[in-house]
N, C-alpha and C positions, 0 to 999 in steps of 0.2 A: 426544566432546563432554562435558565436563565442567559438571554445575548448579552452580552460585556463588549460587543464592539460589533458597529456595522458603517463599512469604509465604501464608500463610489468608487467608483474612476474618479471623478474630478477630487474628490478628497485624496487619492493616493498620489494625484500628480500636481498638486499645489506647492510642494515645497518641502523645505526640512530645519529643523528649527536649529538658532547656531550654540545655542548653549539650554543648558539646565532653566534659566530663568528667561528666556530669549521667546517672545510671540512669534507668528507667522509660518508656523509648521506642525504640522503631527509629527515627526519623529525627533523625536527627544531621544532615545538611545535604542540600539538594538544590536545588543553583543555577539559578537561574533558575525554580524549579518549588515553590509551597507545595501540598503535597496538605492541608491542614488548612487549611479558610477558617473563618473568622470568621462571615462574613456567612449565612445562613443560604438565601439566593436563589440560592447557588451551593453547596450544599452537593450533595456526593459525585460533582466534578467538580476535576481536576487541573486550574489555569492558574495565567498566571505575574501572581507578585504575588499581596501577602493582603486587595486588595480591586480585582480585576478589573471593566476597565470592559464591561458589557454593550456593544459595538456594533451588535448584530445588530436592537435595534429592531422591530418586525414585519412584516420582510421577510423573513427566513428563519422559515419556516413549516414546517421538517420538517429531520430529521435528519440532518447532514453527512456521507458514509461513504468522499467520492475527494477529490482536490485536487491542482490543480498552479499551476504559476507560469511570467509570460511576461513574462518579462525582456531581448527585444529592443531592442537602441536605448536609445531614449527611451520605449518603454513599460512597466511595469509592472504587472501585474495581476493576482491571484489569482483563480482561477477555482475555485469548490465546485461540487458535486454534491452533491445531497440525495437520501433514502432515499425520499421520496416524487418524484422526478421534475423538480424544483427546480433551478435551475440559475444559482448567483450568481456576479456579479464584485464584487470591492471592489479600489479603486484606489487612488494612494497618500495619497489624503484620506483615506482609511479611509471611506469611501462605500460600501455593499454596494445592487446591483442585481439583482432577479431577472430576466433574461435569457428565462425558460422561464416566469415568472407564469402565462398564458393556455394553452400549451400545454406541461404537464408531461410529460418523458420516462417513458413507458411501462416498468417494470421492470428499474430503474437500477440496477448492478453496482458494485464500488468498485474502480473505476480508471478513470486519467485522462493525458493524458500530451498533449505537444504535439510534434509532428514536423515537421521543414522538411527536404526532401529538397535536396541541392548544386544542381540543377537549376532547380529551383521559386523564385517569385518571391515567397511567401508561406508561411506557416506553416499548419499544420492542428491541430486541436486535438481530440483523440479521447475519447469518453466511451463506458466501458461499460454497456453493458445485459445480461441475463441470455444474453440469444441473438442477441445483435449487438453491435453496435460501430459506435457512430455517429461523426458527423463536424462540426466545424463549422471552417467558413471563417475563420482570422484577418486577411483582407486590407481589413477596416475596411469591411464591406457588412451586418453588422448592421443591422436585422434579418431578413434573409435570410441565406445558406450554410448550414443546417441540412441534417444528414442522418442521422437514426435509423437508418435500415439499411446502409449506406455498406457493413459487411464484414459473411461473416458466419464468425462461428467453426469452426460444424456442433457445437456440443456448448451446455447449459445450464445454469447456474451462476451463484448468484450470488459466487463467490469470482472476482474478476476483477484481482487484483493488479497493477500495472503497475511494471518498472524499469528505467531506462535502463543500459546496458553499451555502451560505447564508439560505437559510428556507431549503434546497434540498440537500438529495444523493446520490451523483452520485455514479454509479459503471460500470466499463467495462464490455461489454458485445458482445465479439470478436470482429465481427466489425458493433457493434453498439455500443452508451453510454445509458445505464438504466438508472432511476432516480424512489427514494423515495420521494413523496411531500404531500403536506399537504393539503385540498382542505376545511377547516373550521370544517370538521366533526371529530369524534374521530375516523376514519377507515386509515390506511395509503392508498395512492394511489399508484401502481405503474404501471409505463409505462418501457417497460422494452426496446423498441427501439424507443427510446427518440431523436436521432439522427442518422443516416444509413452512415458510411462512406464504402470504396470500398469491394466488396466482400471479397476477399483473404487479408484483413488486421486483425490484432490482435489488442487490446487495453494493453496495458501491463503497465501505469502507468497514474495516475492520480493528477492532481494539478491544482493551479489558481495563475493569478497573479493579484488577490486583486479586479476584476472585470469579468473577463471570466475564463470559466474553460476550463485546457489547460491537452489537452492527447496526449501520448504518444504513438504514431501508427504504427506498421512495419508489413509488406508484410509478409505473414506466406510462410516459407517454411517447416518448423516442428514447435511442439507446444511449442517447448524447448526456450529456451533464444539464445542459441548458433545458433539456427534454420533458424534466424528472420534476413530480409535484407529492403532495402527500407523504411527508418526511417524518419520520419515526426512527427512535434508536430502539434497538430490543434487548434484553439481557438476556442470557440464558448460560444453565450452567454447564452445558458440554452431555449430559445424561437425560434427563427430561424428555419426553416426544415434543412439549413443547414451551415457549421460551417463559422464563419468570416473569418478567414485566417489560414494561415499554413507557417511554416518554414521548410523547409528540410533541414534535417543533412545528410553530403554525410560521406560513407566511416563508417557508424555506423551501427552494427545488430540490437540496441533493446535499448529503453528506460527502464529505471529500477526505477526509483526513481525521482520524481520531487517537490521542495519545494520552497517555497519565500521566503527572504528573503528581509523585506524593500522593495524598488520597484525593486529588483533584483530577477530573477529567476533563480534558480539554476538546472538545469538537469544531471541527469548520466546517463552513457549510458553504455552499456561491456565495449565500446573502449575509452572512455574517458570523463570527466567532460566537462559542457556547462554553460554558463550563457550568461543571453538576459535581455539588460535594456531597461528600457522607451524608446519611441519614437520610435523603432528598428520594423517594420515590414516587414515581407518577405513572398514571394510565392502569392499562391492565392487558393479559392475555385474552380474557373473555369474549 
């Protein structure tokens, strides 16, 4: 695993460069994305555009940390998770509703993900919490189908990653990887230690690259980010008791975000950006 970028504070907050050929800044372009606002109400927050429209109004009342989307049909809907328990949709008027207002989810984890088994006549739509995994009905019976305790993992954590890989979803589960899967009938199955890696590790990020699904694993020493040492991606292909290979990144606390791009994998980590191309295997299960 090769670092291709490691940024400070003091490096992020030096400046921005005014052209293509212009010294005195790292940021030479970044589409779609100004990290440098103007406006002083959004200061030391990345969005897109250099003067972002607040939508959020005072309806989200606490900090957004899951999110997924339910693009069936003719539906469309974002659905957050907030860090206090919060529970918003915004549709495609850009409308945001708290869902949860009255009764907020009790110690909300950051994943989220929606499952419709081949069988089933509806979808479900899963949110994590630190020691469960609740449920809520997408068959348009709002406000009812709630279910906070629906699964439970046996472990707690608030790293609760969720990623979809091919019929199956995965979700971190400290240090094991859960999975959602689908077994013919209309019932979701879950197996919640789908794979067992070392006791004292964390799952803190979840991705694939385009065949195995690749997590993000660090040695817990607190449950924080800042906490986390001993950093390893592991692959594994969903069947295995256990995983096919592993990369270790030295000198990194914590995986944060992992995405493909192409046959390119991109990882972030606290300490700095990673990408791992085709052909590039390292470490071992052993």
């Amino acid at each position: 695993m090769k670092e291709i970028l490691h940024l400070t504070n003091k490096a992020l907050l030096t400046g921005r460069s005014r052209g293509k050929w212009a010294n005195g800044g790292i940021w030479d372009a970044a589409q779609g994305l100004n990290p440098f606002l103007e406006n002083d109400a959004y200061r030391g927050i990345v969005a897109l555009g250099s003067t972002p429209t607040d939508k959020t109004g005072s309806v989200v009342v606490d900090i957004p940390v899951a999110y997924t989307k339910n693009e069936q049909g003719s539906t469309y809907n974002l659905y957050i998770l907030g860090l206090s328990g919060h529970f918003y949709s915004v549709n495609v008027a850009e409308t945001v509703t708290d869902l949860r207002s009255g009764t907020p989810i009790n110690a909300p984890a950051n994943g989220m993900a929606i499952f419709k088994p081949r069988a089933a006549s509806d979808s479900t739509l899963l949110y994590a919490r630190e020691s469960r995994i609740g449920t809520w009905d997408l068959s348009g019976t709002y406000a009812t189908g709630w279910n906070d305790t629906a699964y439970n993992p046996g472990t707690t954590t608030p790293h609760r990653p969720f990623h979809r890989l091919f019929d199956r979803e995965y979700y971190g589960n400290k240090n094991y990887i859960g999975m959602f899967s689908d077994d013919g009938t209309a019932t979701i199955v879950h197996t919640p230690q789908a794979l067992s890696l070392e006791g004292q590790e964390t799952v803190t990020a979840l991705g694939d690259d385009g065949r195995y699904l690749v997590a993000g694993v660090s040695r817990a020493i607190l449950d924080s980010y800042n906490g986390l040492n001993s950093v390893r991606l592991v692959f594994w292909d969903g069947n295995k008791p256990s995983w096919d290979w592993e990369i270790v990144i030295p000198n990194e606390t914590s995986i944060r975000g992992i995405k493909r791009e192409g046959d390119v994998l991109h990882v972030m980590g606290k300490r700095g950006a990673y990408m791992n191309r085709p052909g590039f295997v390292g470490g071992s299960n052993s």
